[in-house]
C-alpha positions in Angstrom: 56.0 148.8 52.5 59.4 146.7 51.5 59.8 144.8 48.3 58.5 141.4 50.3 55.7 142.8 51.5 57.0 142.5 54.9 57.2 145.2 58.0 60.5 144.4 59.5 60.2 146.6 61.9 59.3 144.8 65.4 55.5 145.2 65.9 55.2 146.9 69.1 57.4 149.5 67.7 54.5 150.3 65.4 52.4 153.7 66.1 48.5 153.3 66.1 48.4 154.4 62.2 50.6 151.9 61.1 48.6 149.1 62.9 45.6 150.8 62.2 46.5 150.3 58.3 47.6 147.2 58.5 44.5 145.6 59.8 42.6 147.5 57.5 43.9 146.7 54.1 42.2 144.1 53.4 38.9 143.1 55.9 35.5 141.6 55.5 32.5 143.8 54.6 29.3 143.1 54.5 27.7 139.7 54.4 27.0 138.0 51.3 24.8 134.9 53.0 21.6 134.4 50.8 18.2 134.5 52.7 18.2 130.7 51.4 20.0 128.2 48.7 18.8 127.8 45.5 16.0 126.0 44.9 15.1 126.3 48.9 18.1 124.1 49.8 19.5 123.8 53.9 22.6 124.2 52.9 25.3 124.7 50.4 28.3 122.2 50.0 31.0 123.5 47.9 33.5 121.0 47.1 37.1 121.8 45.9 40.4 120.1 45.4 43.9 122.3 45.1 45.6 120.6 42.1 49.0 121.0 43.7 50.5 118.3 42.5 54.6 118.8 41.3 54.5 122.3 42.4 54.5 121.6 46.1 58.0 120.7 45.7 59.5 122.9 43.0 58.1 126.0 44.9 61.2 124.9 47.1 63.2 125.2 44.4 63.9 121.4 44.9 64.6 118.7 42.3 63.8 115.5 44.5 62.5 112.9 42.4 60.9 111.5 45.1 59.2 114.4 46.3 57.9 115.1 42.6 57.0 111.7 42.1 54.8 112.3 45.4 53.0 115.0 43.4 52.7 113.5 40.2 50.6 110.7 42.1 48.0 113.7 41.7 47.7 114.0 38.4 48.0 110.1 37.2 46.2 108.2 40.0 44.4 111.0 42.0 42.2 112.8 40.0 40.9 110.2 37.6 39.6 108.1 40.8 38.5 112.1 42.4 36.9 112.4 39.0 35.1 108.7 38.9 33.7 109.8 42.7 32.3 112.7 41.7 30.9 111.5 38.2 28.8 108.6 40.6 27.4 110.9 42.9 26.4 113.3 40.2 28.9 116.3 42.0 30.4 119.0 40.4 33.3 120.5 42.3 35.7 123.2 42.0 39.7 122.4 40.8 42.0 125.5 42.0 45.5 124.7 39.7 48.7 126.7 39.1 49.7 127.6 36.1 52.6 125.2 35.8 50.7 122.4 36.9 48.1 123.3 33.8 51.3 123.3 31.6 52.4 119.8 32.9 49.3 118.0 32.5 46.9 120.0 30.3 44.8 116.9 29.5 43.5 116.6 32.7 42.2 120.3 33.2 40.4 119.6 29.5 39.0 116.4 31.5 37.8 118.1 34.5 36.3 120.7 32.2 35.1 118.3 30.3 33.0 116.6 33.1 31.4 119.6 34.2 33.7 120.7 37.2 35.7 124.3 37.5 38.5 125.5 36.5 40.0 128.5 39.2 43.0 129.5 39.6 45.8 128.9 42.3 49.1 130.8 41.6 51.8 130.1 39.2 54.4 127.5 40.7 52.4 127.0 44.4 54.5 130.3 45.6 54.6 131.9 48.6 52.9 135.0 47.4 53.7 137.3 51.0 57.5 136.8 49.4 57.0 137.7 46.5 57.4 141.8 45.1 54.4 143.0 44.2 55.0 143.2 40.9 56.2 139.9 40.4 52.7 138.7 42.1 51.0 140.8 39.7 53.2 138.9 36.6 52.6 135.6 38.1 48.6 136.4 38.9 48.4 137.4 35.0 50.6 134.1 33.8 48.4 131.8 35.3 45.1 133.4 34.4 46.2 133.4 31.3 47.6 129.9 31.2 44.5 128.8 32.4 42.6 130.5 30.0 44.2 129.0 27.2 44.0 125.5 28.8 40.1 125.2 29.9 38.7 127.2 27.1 37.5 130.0 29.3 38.6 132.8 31.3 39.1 131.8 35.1 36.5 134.0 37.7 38.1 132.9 40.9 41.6 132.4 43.2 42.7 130.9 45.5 46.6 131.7 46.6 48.7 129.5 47.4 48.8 128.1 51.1 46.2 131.2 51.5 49.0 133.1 51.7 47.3 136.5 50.6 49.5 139.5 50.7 48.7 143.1 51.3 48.3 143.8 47.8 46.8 140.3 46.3 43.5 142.0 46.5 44.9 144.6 44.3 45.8 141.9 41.3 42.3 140.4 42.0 40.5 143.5 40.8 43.3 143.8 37.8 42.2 140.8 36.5 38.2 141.4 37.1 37.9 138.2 39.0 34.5 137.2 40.8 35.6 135.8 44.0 38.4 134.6 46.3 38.7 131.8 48.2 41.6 132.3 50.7 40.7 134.3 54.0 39.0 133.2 57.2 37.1 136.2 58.5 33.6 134.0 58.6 31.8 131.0 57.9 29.8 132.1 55.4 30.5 134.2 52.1 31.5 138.0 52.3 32.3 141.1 50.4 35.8 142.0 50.4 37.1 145.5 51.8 40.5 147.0 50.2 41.4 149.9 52.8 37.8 150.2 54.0 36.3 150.4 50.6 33.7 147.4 49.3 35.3 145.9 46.5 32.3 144.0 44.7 34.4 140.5 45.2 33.2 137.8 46.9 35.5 136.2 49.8 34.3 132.4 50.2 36.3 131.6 53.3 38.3 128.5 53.8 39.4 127.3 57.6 42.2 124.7 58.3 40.1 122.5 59.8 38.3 121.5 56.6 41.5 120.6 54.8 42.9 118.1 54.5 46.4 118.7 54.4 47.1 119.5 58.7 45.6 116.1 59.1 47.5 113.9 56.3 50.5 116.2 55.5 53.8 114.5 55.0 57.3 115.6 54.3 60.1 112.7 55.0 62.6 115.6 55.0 61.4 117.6 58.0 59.0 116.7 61.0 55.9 116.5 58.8 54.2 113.3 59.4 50.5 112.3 59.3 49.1 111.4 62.4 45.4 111.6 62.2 43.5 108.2 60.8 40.8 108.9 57.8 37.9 108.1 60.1 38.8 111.1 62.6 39.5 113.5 59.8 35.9 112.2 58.7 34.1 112.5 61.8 35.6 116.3 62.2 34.3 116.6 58.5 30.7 115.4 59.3 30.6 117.8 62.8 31.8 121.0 60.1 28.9 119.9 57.4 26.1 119.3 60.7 27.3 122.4 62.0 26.4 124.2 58.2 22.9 122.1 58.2 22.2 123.6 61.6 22.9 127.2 60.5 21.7 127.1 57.2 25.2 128.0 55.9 27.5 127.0 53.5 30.2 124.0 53.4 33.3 124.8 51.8 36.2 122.1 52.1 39.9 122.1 50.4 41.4 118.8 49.3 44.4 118.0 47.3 44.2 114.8 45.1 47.9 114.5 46.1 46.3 113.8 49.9 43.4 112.5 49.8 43.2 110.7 46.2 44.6 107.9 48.3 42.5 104.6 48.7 42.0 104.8 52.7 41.3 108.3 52.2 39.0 108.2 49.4 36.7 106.2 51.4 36.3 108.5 53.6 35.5 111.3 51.3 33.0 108.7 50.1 31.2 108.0 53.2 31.0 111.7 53.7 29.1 112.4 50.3 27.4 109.8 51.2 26.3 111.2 54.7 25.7 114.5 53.2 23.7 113.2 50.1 21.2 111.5 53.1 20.1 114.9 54.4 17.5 116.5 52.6 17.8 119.8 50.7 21.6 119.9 49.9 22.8 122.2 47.2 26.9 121.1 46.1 28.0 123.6 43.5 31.0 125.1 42.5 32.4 127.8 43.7 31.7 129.9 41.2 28.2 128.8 41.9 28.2 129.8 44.9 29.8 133.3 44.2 27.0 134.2 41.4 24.4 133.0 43.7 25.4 134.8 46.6 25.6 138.4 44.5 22.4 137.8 43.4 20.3 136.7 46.4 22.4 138.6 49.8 
């Protein structure tokens, strides 16, 4: 394996072994889904915002004042009207944050404590973790867990890497640190256990999926070809098919936001008139996703 995790290599030049390896590093085992939510709930909405906020640009290595400024909306106008939401409909959510983001604005991770929500983590500077050596990964993984730490009061039990980008050995770093669960991969709908080389693992993998984020739909980067094209009330309509979808099924509803996205007024009132749709259907369970997790070990 070289430094950057990468096989340079070209693919079909691979012999079955090597392929073999590579799709078994890390792979879903068995099914973590409980028999039924707590308290006999349909189904299970697990709510979650990635705190992104300045670290979407300096990742880059970028100094744009304009682009920062873009994130800092996050912190000083997102989240306190994310927070207000959530406070009215009597949610608690989950709040994956990078260490330097915790370092920049510690008084809002002691306010979203504070009201009840999660604290998980969700890298160091936003990197690109499949660049990274593994080493430095593991030094990064340990900075934030313990920034975080020091910041909410409490140790952090779950990840979430950066733009999902999970690495051959990020699974590795996981079990270092003794964390619950991970929220990055996309092998199911519903919550797994995580394999490492064929092996169960104990952690639990609650799988995220492009389409319930919000970023594809509202992205935006003036400097390249990134530009939103999708109106609020499509991205809620796609929302409400995913949550029906999880009703029908019985499963769980797990969707990724970033207050830098959709803490915006047109967008917020979408997110709105989705809690609102999901609090009309009977027997709805919103946790964290630690919740989730704990549940989900105890009842499989």
């Amino acid at each position: 394996m070289s430094p950057d995790h990468s096989d340079r290599d070209p693919a079909w030049t691979w012999d079955e072994p090597r392929w073999r390896a590579a799709v078994q590093r890390v792979r879903a085992g068995r099914s973590l889904s409980p028999k039924s939510w707590k308290d006999g709930a349909r189904v299970c909405v697990a709510l979650s915002f990635d705190s992104d906020h300045e670290t979407s640009t300096l990742r880059e290595g970028s100094v744009s004042p304009g682009r920062l400024a873009q994130g800092e909306y996050g912190s000083r106008a997102a989240v306190p009207r994310i927070l207000k939401v959530l406070k009215r409909y009597d949610i608690r959510a989950s709040f994956f944050v990078p260490g330097v983001v915790a370092l920049l604005h510690p008084d809002e991770q002691r306010r979203v404590v504070d009201a009840g929500h999660e604290l998980a983590m969700h890298g160091w500077i936003h990197e690109m973790t499949s660049e990274l050596p593994a080493a430095a990964e593991r030094d990064l993984m340990r900075r934030a867990y313990e920034t975080l730490t020091k910041t909410g009061g409490r140790p952090p039990v779950g990840v979430r890497v950066p733009s999902w980008d999970f690495s051959p050995t990020t699974l590795s770093a996981i079990r270092e640190l003794g964390l619950l669960y991970d929220s990055s991969l996309m092998a199911d709908d519903e919550p797994y256990e995580l394999l490492e080389d064929g092996e169960p693992t104990g952690i639990v993998e609650l799988p995220v999926e492009w389409i319930k984020d919000d970023a594809p739909y509202f992205g935006m980067n003036r400097a390249t070809g990134l530009r939103p094209y999708t109106p609020p009330s499509s991205v809620l309509e796609i929302f409400k098919a995913e949550f029906d979808g999880a009703v029908a099924e019985g499963g769980l509803f797990l969707l990724t936001m970033h207050p830098h996205i959709t803490g915006h007024r047109s967008r917020m009132a979408g997110l709105v008139q989705l809690i609102e749709y999901m609090k009309s259907v009977d027997r709805v369970w919103f946790a964290t996703h630690e919740d989730v997790a704990r549940y989900c070990l105890a009842n499989a």
